[in-house]
N, C-alpha and C positions, 0 to 999 in steps of 0.2 A: 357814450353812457357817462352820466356824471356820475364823479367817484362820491364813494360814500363820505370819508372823510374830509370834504367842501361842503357838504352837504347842511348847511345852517336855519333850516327849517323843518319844520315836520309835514307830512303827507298823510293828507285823510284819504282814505279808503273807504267809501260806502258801499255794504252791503245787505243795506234793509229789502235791497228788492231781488237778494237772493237765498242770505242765510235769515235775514228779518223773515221773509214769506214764510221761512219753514217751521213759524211758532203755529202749534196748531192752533186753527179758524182764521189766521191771516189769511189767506188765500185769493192774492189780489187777479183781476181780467186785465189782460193787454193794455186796455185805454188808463185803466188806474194805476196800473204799472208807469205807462206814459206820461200821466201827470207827476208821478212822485220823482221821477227821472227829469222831466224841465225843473222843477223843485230844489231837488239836487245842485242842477247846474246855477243855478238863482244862489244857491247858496253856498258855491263856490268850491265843493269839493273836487280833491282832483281824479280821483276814477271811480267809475259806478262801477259795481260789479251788478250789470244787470239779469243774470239770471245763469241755469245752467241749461244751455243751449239741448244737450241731448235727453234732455229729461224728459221732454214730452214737444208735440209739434204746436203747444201754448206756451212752453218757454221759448221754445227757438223764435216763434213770431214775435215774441215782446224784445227777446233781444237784436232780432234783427231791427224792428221800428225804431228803436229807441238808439240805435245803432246808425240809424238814418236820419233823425231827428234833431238827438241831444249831442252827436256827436261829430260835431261839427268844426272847423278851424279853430277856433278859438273856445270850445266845448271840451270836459272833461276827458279824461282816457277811456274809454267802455270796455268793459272786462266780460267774458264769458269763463265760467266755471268747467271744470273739464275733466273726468279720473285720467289717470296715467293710463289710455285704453284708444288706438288708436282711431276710433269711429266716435267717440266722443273728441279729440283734439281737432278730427276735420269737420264736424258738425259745429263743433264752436266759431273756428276759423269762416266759414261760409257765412254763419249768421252776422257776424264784426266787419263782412266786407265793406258795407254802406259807412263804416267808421274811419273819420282822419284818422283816429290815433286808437287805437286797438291793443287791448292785451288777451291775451289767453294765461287763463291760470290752471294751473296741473297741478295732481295731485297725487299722494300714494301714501299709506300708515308704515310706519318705522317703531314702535312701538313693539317690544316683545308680547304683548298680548293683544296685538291686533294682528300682527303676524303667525301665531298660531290660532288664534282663532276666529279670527273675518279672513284672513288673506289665505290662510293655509299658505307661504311660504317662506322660505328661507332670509335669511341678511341677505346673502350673495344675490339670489334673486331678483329680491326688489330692488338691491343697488344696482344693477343692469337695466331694470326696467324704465329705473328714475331715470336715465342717464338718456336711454334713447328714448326713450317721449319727450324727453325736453328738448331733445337736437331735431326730435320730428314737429314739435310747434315752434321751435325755431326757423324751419321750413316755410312756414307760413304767415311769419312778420317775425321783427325785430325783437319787442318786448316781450317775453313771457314770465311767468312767476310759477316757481315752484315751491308747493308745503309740503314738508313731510307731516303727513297726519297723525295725533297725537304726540306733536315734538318734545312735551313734556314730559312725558312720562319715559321716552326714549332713553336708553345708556349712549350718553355724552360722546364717545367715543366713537358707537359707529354714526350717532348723527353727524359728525364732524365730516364722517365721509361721502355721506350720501352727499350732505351739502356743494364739499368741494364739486365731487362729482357732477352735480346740478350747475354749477358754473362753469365750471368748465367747458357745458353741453350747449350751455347758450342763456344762462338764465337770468336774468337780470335785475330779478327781485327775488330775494327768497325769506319768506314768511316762516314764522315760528310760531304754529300754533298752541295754544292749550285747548285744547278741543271737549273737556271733560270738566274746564272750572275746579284744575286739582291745586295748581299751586300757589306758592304763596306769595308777593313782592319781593322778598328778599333773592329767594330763589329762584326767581323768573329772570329777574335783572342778573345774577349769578350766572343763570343760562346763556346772555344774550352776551354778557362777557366774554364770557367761554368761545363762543364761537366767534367774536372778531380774535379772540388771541390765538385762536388753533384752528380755526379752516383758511389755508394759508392766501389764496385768490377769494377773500370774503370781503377788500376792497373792490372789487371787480362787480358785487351789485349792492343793493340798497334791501335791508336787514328790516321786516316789516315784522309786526307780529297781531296775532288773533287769538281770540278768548273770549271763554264763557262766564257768566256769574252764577254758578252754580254756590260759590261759600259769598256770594258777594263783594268779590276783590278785584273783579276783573280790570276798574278804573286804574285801580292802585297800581294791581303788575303794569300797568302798561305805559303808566307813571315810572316806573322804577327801570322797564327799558330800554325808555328814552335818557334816562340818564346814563345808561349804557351800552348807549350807540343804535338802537331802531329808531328810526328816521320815517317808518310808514305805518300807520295806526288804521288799523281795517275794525269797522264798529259800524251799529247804527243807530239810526234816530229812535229815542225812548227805550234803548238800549233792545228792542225787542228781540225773538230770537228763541232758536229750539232750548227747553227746557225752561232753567232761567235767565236766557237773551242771553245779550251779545254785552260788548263793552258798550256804554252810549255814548254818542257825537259828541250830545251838547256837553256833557259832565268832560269829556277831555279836553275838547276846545275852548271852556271857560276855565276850564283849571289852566293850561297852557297861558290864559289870555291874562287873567287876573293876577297870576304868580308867575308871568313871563322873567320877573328879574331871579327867580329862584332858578328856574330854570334857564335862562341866556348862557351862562358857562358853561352848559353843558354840550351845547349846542356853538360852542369857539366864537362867541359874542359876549359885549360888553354886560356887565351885570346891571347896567340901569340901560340899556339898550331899551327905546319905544317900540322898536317895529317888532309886529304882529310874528309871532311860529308860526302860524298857517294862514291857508289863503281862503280863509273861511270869514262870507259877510256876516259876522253877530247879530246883526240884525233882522236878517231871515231864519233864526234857529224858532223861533215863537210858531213862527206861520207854520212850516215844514212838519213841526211836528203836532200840530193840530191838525195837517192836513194825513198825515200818517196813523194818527189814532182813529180818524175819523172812515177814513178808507180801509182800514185792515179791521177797526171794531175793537181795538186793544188800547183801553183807554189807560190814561197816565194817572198815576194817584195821585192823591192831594202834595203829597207829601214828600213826592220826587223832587229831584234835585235839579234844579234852573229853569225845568219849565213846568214842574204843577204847580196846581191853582194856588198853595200854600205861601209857595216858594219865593213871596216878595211881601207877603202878609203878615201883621203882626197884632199879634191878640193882648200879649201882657203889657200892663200898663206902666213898667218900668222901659220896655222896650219901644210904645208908644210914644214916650216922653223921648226920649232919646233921639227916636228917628226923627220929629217935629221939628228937634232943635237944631242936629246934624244927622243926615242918612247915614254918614260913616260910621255911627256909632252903633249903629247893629244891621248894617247892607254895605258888605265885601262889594256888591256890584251895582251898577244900575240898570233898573229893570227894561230901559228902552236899551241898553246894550245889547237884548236878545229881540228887539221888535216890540216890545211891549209897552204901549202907547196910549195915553187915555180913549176914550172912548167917542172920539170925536163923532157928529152929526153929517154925515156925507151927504146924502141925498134925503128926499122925502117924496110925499105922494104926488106932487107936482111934474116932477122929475120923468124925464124922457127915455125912451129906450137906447139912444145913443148915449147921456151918461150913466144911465146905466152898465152899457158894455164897455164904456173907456172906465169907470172903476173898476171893473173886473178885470180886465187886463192888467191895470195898475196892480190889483192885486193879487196877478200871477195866473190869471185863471183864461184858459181857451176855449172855447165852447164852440161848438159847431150849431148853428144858426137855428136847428130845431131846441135845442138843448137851451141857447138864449133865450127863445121865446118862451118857452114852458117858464123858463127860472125868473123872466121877466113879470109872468102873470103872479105868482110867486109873493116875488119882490110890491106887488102892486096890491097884494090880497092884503098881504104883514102892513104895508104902508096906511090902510085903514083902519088898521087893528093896532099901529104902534104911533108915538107919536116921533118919537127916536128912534131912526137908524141907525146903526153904528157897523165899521168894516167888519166887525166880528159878528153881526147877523147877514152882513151880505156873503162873506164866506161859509155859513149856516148853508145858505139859500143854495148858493152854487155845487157845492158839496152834497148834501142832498138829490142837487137834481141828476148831478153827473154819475151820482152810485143807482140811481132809479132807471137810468137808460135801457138797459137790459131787462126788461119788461116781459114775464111770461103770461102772469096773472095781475090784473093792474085794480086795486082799491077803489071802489065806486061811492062808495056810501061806508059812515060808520055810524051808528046813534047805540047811547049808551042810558038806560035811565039806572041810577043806584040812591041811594041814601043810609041812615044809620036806620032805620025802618023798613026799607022794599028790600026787596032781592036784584043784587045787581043783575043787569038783563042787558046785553047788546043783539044788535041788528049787523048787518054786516052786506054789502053787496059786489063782490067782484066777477069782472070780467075776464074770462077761462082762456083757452091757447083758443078755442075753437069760433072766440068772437062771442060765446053764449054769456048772459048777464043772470047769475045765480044771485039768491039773497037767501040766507038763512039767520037764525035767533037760536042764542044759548044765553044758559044763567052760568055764572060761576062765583066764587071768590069772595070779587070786587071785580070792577068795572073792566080792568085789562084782562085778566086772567078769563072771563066773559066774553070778550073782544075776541081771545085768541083760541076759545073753544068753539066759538061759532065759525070763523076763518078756517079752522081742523076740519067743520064739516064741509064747506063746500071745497076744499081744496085735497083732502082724504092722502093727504102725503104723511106717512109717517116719520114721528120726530119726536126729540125730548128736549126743550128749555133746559138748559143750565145755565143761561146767564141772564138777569134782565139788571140795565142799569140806566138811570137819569140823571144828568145833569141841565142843568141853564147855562145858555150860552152868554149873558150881560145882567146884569142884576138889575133887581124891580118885579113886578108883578105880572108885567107883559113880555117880561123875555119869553125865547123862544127854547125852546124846550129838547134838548138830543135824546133821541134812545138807542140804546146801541143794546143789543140783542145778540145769543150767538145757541143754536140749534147741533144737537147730536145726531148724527142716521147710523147708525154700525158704529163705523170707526173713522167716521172724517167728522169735523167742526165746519160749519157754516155761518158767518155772523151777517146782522142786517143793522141799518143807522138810518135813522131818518130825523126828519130836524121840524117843528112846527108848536104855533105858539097856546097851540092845545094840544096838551099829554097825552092824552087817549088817540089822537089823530096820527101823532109822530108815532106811537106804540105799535098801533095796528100795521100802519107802512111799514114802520122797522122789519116786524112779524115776516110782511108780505115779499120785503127786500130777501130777506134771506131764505126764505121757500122758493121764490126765485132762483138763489142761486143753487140750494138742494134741487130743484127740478132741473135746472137747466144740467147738473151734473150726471142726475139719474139717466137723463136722456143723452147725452155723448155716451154713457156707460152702455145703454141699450143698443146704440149704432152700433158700438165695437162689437159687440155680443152678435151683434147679425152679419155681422165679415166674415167672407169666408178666409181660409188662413192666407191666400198667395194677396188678397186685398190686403187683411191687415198688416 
């Protein structure tokens, strides 16, 4: 185990595809799970925590694949999620087989108020508990990582113990979460003090920490623990994440990158030191997280930090003048540092199915050969309708096709007639589970709102809109069009996205994506329902 104190880098920890999932309507399928995980490894992070194995027999599958997949010799560490509970540490353990490099991460709250009232038990108790769960996933590989859950909010004193205790048991990372987005930089970094001066074996692992944005500081604390001594930064892309998300990748890894000389002495390097804190390509953060908004339906605001649409754009014309003359005088960074690239002309309508699939690859995308051809016909429709293609409508196209895969009720037809005069009126034709071709007509609104009252009739699943959003994918008049949608049933969120260079057409599929995935979930809900108990 390398000691903490040689330790001269920082370690990213990605958990978009397991604490990211749990913002509701994220709610990614195995294969889109698989894609953000190759993603990941493209962009260099060093452990996925790809999901929590016992959570259901759809997480343990995705961490098993992706465990066979991404996790390869030369591939990230792959992490399963775990409570302090011994059928969840061998459920994790079994899914992380297929991984060279495997972690299991445990867990248990130390918190006096999660202890009287989630845990119902004592200090003494759970500090036994911590102690032999971590020596029984020590059992089952080398790495393991333990959090005491809400470490913030914990008295100092007996976290000092659980901790020792956890290393001593075999642990070799131990995590300091804020689990609630309570505290503040000063105090956080105070914290992490604390514990390399007084848990006395706290060289023996590497001091990682986790947080929420619930007052919006969670970048900051975690900024402020690395100046005192956490070395492993657990976050995800676009900061997503229960409540208000998690810390974000890109906002630590450009802050580390851009202000590496503020930070070098803290980490026992030279203060104009060039070499990188992390082993993160900067220039995969652009793609990753488009491809992460686009697949979970949780779109990035303008306004966010390194990768919204905002974020390199300059409206006032004191600002305008400036950048003209020198970028440095109001861009800290440059925009291809994160991927972002003019809008070059890759292909056209000429263009074959083979380079077709060697850009896609180039740019990160695997597609299984029916999934090619559909995205190919696609790619072939846009190419007469645009005159300019650019990577960022081929990844449109791909994206799209790879969320559309899972097909219950597939869009046949849409016609729409409206004006500032008629009644908006759509037509609507899809094809049911049962192969049958329905068509029905509703007026509503305007022309979507019409769209998606006629799709309600033939498809008679119940549901409320709460979210409808568009954006363009390239600017002009022919870009292609995103809609990203997201559907209430009770108490789960359901979002749909679909991408085309007419609004109404990407609207309706969006619509149709995410009724898809409410049916498809009503229906595993029904199978359970029909087990009897020794089946389920």
């Amino acid at each position: 185990m390398e000691n903490q104190s040689n330790q001269d880098r920082i370690i990213i920890f990605d958990t978009t595809l397991r604490d990211g999932e749990q913002c509701p309507g994220a709610t990614l399928n195995v294969d889109e799970k698989l894609l953000i995980a190759r993603q990941l490894a493209r962009l260099g992070v060093d452990v996925i925590e790809a999901g929590f194995a016992f959570a259901s027999p759809g997480d343990f599958d995705a961490v098993k694949k992706i465990a066979q997949t991404v996790g390869t010799e030369d591939g990230p560490v792959i992490c399963s999620l775990a409570r302090a509970i011994k059928e969840d540490i061998k459920a994790a353990a079994e899914a992380l087989k297929p991984a060279v490099k495997a972690r299991i991460h445990t867990f248990i709250s130390t918190s006096d108020i999660h202890l009287q009232y989630q845990l119902k038990k004592s200090r003494s108790e759970v500090l036994a508990i911590a102690e032999e769960m971590v020596a029984y996933a020590k059992s089952f590989m080398d790495d393991v990582e333990f959090s005491p859950m809400d470490a913030a909010r914990t008295e100092p004193e007996y976290l000092y113990q659980v901790l020792e205790r956890a290393i001593a048991a075999g642990a070799t990372t131990i995590n300091i979460p804020d689990t609630v987005g309570y505290t503040t930089p000063t105090e956080f970094g105070d914290l992490i003090r604390g514990i390399k001066e007084n848990v006395p074996n706290i060289d023996s692992a590497i001091i990682a920490v986790h947080g929420h944005n619930d007052l919006g500081m969670a970048v900051a604390c975690f900024l402020e623990a690395v100046k005192n001594g956490a070395r492993q930064l657990e976050c995800t892309i676009n900061g997503i994440g229960e409540r208000a998300g998690n810390a974000a990748l890109e906002e630590l890894v450009m802050a580390l990158h851009v202000r590496r000389q503020y930070f070098n002495p803290y980490l026992g390097r030279a203060a104009d030191s060039e070499a990188p804190l992390t082993n993160i390509d900067t220039r995969q953060i652009y793609k990753t997280s488009r491809l992460v908004s686009n697949l979970t339906g949780m779109l990035v605001q303008p306004n966010k930090a390194i990768v919204g649409a905002n974020a390199f754009a300059h409206e006032s014309g004191i600002h305008q003048d400036g950048v003209l003359k020198n970028k440095l005088t109001y861009e800290i960074m440059d925009a291809t540092l994160i991927g972002l690239t003019d809008n070059q002309i890759v292909l056209g309508k000429h263009s074959g199915r083979n380079a077709f699939r060697t850009r896609l690859k180039e740019l990160g995308f695997e597609m299984s050969e029916t999934e090619l051809n559909k995205a190919f016909l696609k790619f072939k429709d846009l190419a007469d309708k645009k005159k300019e293609i650019s990577d960022w409508d081929l990844e449109a196209i791909a994206n799209d096709e790879m969320q559309s895969s899972e097909e219950i009720f597939r869009l046949e037809l849409v016609q729409v007639s409206c004006g500032d005069r008629a009644c908006p009126t759509a037509t609507v034709t899809l094809l049911t589970p049962d192969g049958e071709e329905l068509t029905d007509a509703a007026i509503g609104t305007g022309p979507v709102d019409a769209v998606y009252k006629a799709i309600n009739r033939v498809v008679n699943v119940p549901n409320q809109l709460i979210e409808y959003s568009v954006q363009s994918v390239t600017a002009g008049i022919d870009a292609i069009g995103e809609v990203t949608i997201r559907l209430r049933y009770e108490d789960r969120v359901f979002s749909g996205h679909a991408a085309n260079t007419d609004i109404i057409v990407a609207s309706a599929q969006a619509y149709v994506n995410a009724l898809n995935r409410l049916s498809a979930a009503l229906h595993t809900q029904e199978k359970r329902e029909q087990l009897t108990p020794q089946q389920a």
